[in-house]
N, C-alpha and C positions, 0 to 999 in steps of 0.2 A: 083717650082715657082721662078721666075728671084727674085733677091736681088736688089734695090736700094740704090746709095750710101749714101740716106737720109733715108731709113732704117736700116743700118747698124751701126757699131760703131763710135761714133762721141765724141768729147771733146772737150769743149769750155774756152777761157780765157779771162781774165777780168783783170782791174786793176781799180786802185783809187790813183790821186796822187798830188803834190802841187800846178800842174796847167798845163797849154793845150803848154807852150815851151817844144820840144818833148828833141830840145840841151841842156836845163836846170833845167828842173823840173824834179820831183825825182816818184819813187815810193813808195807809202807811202803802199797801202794793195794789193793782188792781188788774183785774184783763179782760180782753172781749175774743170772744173767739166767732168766728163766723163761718158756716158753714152752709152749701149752695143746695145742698141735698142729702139725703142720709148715704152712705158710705163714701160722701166726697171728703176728697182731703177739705182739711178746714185750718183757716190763717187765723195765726195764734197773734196777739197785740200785749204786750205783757208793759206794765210802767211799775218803777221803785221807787217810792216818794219818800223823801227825808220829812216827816212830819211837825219837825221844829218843835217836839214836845219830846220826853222819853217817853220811851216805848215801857209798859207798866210791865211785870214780872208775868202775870196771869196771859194779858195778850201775848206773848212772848214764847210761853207756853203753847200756847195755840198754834200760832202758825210762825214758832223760829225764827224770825226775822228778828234782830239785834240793832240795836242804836249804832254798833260799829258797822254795820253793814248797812243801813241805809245813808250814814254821815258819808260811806267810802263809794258806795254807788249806787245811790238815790241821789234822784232831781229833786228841784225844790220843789216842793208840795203845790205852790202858786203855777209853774208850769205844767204841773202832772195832772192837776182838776181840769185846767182848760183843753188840753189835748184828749182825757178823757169826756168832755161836754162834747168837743168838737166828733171824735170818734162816733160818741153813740148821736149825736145830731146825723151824722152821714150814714148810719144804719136807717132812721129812722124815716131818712128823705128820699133812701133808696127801696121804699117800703120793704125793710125786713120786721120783724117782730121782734123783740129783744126778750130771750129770757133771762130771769134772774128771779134766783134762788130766795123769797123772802123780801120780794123789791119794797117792802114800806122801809126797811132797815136800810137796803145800801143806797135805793134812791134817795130816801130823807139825808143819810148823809153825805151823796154827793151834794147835794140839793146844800147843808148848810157849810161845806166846801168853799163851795161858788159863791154862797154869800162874805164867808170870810175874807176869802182872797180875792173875789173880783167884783162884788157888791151885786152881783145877779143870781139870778134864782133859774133853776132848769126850769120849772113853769116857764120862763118866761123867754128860752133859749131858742132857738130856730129851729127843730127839733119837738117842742113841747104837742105840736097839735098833730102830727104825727108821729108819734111815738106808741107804740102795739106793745104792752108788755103784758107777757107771758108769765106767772109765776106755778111753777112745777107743786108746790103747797096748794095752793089752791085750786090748780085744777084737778091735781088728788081729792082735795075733800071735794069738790064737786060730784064726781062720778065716782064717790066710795065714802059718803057722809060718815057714815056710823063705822069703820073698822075704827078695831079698838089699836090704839098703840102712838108711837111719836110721827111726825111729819116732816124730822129734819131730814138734811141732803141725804147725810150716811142710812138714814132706815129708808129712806123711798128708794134709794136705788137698788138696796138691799130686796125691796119690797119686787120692784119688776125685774128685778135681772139686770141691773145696769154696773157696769165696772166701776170703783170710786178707787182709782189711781191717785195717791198724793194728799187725800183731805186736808185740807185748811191753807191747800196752795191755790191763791185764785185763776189760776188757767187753768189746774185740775178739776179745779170744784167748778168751773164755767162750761170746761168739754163736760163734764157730768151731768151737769144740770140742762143742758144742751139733748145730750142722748137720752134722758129722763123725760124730758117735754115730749119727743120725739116718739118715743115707748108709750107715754100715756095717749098723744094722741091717735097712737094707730092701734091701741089697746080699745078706745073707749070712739068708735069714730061719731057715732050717730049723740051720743051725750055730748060732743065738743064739733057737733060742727063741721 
């Protein structure tokens, strides 16, 4: 029986952070979740970055996480980016695909993460040339150009049936975006491949 690459191993990532400037805002939580097949358990990777900035009122809003809670058990930000590079680098070299929800937003901002803290760029990480990402938006609009409506996390999973447990907690929104990819590609096989 042929394998598809939406039955296969797949690993999704997520973040949560001060706010949507991808050049200034920080990461405050993030996760990967990785899962070897569809109904396989799947290992959850979750990090709390103290962001060294306050956390603005509106982000706060979103996804609840407080300045007193990442000062009390968030890592520094500079440890949390590299253990996240090095993460999704070992997804990447173990040919999984990574999805993520929107990846111009969270990769740009890991992307200028790593430039802040460690003077490197994910281009240019061990990792960059194989790296397979997947975003759940666009292979929606691919194989459903014209429906009319939004294309965030919450309405697509809305849209196929998929559970959205937790929104705006990145391990949530990652197993989500995860089963969403997953959904689309065994929805649409011959359009994806």
């Amino acid at each position: 029986m042929q394998q598809h690459w939406y039955t296969g191993p797949l690993a999704s990532f997520d973040t949560e952070t001060t706010g949507v400037d991808v050049e200034n805002d920080r990461i405050v939580s993030a996760a990967l979740v990785v899962q070897l097949a569809p109904g396989a358990p799947a290992r959850t990777t979750t990090w709390l970055a103290d962001p060294g900035v306050p956390i603005p009122d509106g982000a706060r809003a979103v996804h609840g996480i407080t300045d007193e809670r990442v000062r009390a058990h968030g890592r520094p930000a500079r440890a949390v980016v590299a253990e996240v590079a090095h993460a999704l680098a070992a997804e990447a070299l173990a040919g999984h695909p990574v999805v993520v929800m929107n990846a111009p937003y969270d990769l740009t901002l890991l992307d200028r993460e790593l430039r802040r803290h460690h003077g490197l760029t994910l281009a240019g990480g061990p990792a960059a040339a194989g790296l397979v990402v997947l975003d759940p938006r666009v292979l929606d609009k691919h194989v459903d150009r014209y429906r009319k409506g939004r294309r965030t996390l919450t309405d697509l999973c809305a849209h196929y049936g998929v559970e959205l447990a937790g929104a705006h907690d990145a391990a949530a929104d990652a197993a989500a975006a995860l089963a969403l990819t997953r959904r689309i590609g065994a929805r649409y096989p011959a359009a994806l491949g």
